[in-house]
C-alpha positions as CSV (number, residue, x, y, z in Angstrom):
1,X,-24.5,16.9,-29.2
2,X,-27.9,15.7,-30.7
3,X,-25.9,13.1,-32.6
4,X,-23.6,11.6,-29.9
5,X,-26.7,11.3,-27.7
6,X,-28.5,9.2,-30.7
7,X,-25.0,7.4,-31.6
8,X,-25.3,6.2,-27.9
9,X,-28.7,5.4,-27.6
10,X,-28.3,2.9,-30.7
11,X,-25.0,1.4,-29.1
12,X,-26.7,1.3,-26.0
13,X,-29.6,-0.8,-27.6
14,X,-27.6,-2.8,-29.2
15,X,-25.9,-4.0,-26.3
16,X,-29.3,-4.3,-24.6
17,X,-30.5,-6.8,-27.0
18,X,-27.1,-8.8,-27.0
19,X,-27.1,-8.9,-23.4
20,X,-30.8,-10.4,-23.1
21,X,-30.8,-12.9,-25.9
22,X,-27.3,-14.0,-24.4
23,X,-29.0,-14.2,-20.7
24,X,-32.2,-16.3,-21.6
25,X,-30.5,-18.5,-23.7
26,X,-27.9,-18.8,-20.7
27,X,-30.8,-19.0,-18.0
28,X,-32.9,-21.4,-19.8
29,X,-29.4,-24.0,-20.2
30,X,-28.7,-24.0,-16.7
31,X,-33.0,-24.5,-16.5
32,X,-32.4,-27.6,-18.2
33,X,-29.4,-28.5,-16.5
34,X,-31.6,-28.3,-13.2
35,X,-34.8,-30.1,-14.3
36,X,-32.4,-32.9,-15.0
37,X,-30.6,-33.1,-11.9
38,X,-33.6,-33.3,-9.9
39,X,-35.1,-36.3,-12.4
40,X,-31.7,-38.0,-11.9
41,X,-31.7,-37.1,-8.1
42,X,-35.3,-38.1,-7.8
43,X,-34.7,-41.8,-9.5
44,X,-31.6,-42.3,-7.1
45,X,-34.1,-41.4,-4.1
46,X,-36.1,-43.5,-4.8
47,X,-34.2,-46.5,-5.6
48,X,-32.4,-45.5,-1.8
49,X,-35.9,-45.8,-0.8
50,X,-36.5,-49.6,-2.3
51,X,-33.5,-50.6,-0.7
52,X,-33.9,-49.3,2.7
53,X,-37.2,-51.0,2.7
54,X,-35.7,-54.2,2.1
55,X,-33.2,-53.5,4.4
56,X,-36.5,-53.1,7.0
57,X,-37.3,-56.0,6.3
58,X,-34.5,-58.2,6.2
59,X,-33.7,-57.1,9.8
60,X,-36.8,-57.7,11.1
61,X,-37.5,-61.2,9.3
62,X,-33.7,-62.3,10.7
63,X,-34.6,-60.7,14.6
64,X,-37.7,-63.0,14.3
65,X,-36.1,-66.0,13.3
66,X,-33.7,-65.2,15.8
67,X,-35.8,-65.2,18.7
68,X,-37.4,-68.4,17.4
């Protein structure tokens, strides 16, 4: 009985230690995955942002010269 209980407890370790150095690496891709994303979304914001401005502007410079 003493035996099976320490056969276990090896095996059971052993998977332990698969099972975290599988899930970090895992969790720290997809971390990575993310951070990029949000610099790629971020860029595309504010280039959105840019042209809406202009956009703004070319309105309200056209509406002026309109009413001129």
């Amino acid at each position: 009985m003493g035996a099976q209980i320490f056969g276990l407890l090896i095996s059971l370790y052993f998977f332990y230690a698969y099972s975290i150095s599988t899930s970090i690496t895992n969790f720290i891709e997809v971390k990575k995955f993310r951070t990029k994303k949000l610099a790629k979304n971020n860029i595309l914001v504010t280039k959105i942002e840019k042209d809406l401005n202009y956009n703004l502007w070319l309105i309200s410079y056209c509406y002026v010269k309109f009413l001129k």
